[in-house]
N, C-alpha and C positions, 0 to 999 in steps of 0.2 A: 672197173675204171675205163671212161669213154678211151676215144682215139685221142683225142687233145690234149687231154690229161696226161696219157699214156709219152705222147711227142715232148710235151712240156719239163713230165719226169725225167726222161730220156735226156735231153737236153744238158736240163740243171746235173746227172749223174756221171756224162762224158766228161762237163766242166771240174766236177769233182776230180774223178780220176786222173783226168791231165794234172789238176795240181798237187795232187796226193803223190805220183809218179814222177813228176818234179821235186817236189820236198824227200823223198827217198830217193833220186839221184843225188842231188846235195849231199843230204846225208854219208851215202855210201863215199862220194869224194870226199868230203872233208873226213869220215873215219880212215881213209886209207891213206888220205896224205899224212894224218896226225898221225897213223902207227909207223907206216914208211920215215919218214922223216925223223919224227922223236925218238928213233931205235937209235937214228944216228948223233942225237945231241944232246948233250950233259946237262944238268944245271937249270937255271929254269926256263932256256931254250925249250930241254924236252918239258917239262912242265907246261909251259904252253900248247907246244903241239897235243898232250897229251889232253888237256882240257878241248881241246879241236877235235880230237880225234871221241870224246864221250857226249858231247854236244850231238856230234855226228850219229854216234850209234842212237838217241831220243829218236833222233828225225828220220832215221832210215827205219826204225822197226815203227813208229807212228805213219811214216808214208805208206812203207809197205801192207799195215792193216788198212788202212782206209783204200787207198790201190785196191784191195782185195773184194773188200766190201760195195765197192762202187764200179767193179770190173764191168766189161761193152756186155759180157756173154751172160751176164745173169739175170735170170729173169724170173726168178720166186718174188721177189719186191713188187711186182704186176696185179699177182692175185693174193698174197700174204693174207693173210687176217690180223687182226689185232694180238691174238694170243702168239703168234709165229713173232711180229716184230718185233713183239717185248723179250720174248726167251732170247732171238736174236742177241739184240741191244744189251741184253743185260750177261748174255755172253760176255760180250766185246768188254762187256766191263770188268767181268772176273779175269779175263784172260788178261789186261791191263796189272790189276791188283794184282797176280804171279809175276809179270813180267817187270816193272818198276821198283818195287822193292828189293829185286836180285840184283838191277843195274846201281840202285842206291848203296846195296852193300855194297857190290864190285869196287866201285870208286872211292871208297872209304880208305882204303889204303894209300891209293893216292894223293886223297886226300891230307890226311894223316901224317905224311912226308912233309908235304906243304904248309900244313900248319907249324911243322917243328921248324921249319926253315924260315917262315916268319917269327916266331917269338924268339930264333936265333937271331933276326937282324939281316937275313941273308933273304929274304924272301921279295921278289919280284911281282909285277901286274900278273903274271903267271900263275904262281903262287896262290893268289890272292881268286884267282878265278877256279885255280883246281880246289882249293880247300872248301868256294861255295859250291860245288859242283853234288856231291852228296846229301848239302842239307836242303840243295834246291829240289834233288828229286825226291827228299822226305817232303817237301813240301807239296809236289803233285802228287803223290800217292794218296797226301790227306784228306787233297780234297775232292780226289778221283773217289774217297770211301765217303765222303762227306757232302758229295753230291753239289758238288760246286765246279765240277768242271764244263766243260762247254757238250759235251755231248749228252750228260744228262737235265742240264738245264735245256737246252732243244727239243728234248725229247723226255720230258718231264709226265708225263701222262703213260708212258711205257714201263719208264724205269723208277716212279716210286709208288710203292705200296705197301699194305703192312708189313709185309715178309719183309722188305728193303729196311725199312724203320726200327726193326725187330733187328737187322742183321746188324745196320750200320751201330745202333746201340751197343751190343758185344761185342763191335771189332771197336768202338771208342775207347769203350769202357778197359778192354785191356791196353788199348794204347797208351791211355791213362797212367794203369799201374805201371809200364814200363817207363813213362815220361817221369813219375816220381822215385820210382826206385833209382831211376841212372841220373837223375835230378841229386838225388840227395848221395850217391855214391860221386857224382862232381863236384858238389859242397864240401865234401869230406876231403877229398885232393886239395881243394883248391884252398883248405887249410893248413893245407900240410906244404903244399907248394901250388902258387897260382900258376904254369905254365899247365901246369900238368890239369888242372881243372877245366884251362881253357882247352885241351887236348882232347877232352874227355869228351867234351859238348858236343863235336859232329857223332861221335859214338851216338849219345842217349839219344842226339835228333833222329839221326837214321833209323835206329831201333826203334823209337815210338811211330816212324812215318809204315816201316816193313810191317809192324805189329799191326797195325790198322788195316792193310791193304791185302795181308796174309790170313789174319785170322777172317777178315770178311770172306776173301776168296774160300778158305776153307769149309766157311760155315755153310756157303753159297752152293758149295757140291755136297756136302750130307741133306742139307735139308732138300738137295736135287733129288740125291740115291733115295731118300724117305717119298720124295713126291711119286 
């Protein structure tokens, strides 16, 4: 890589960083103000804050990786090769797939509160924003394994090839069965009583969003340990 290149790269990588390191202080405020504050408020006051405060932790552990990855002092990205910035990349992805689907269950519970306090009558914009809070991070996880998020679409010539095509397949595939099993275990509720059906739903999202992102990840270190 000439000098210009090199200056060029450097460049576009600080501008990274600064916003990367921006978006993770955000984050880090807004998780502390929503745990601080919603310790102290009942109702769906804390319910809000509480949605503030998981919002917060997306954007502090998404800044903090990219921060990392785009830090002043690194300089393998200079002379990398091709094989070095796929392994990278497709790192960043596994470590993704662990880390989202643990924060998607986390929030299930509070979720779960939120939804019963809606189908009570008693549920708030709060409410309403913690109960999406779960099936929204089932939704990044999907398609963080489904190859539609923004760093593998940029980076589309690193991160898919057969082995990815191969993985993403068996982490669907059992997402699938989870999507139907807990599919049809909500059906069964929601004829016995619809509150309890609709209850059930952030459950089978979450589980079918972790199931994709987990079994990928997993499959993504054995077939590591075998390479």
């Amino acid at each position: 890589m000439d000098d210009a290149k090199i200056q060029t790269e450097m460049r576009k990588r600080c501008g990274k960083h600064r916003a990367a390191l921006a978006t993770a202080a955000i984050g880090a405020a807004a998780t502390a103000t929503g745990f601080v504050v919603g310790l102290q408020k009942t109702g769906d006051e804390a319910t809000g804050w509480g949605v503030l405060a998981g919002i917060g932790v997306g954007l502090l552990l998404a800044g903090a990786v990219t921060a990392w990855l785009f830090r002043p002092g690194a300089t393998g990205w200079q002379t990398e090769g091709e094989q070095t910035k796929r392994d990278q990349l497709q790192a960043q992805r596994a470590w993704q797939l662990w880390v989202f689907p643990l924060l998607c269950l986390a929030f299930l519970a509070q979720g779960s509160h939120a939804t019963r306090d809606i189908l009570a009558g008693e549920g708030g914009f709060g409410d309403y924003l913690s109960a999406c809070l779960p099936v929204i991070y089932a939704w990044l996880v999907a398609s963080i394994a489904m190859g539609w998020d923004h760093l593998t679409r940029t980076n589309r010539r690193y991160m898919e090839d057969e082995l990815t095509a191969v993985l993403r397949a068996r982490a669907i595939a059992a997402a699938f069965i989870v999507m139907m099993a807990g599919g049809t275990i909500a059906f069964g509720l929601g004829l016995w009583r619809t509150d309890a059906a609709v209850m059930a739903l952030p459950f089978v999202l979450a589980a079918g969003g972790a199931t994709a992102g987990i079994r990928y990840a997993w499959l993504d270190r054995e077939f590591g340990k075998d390479g």
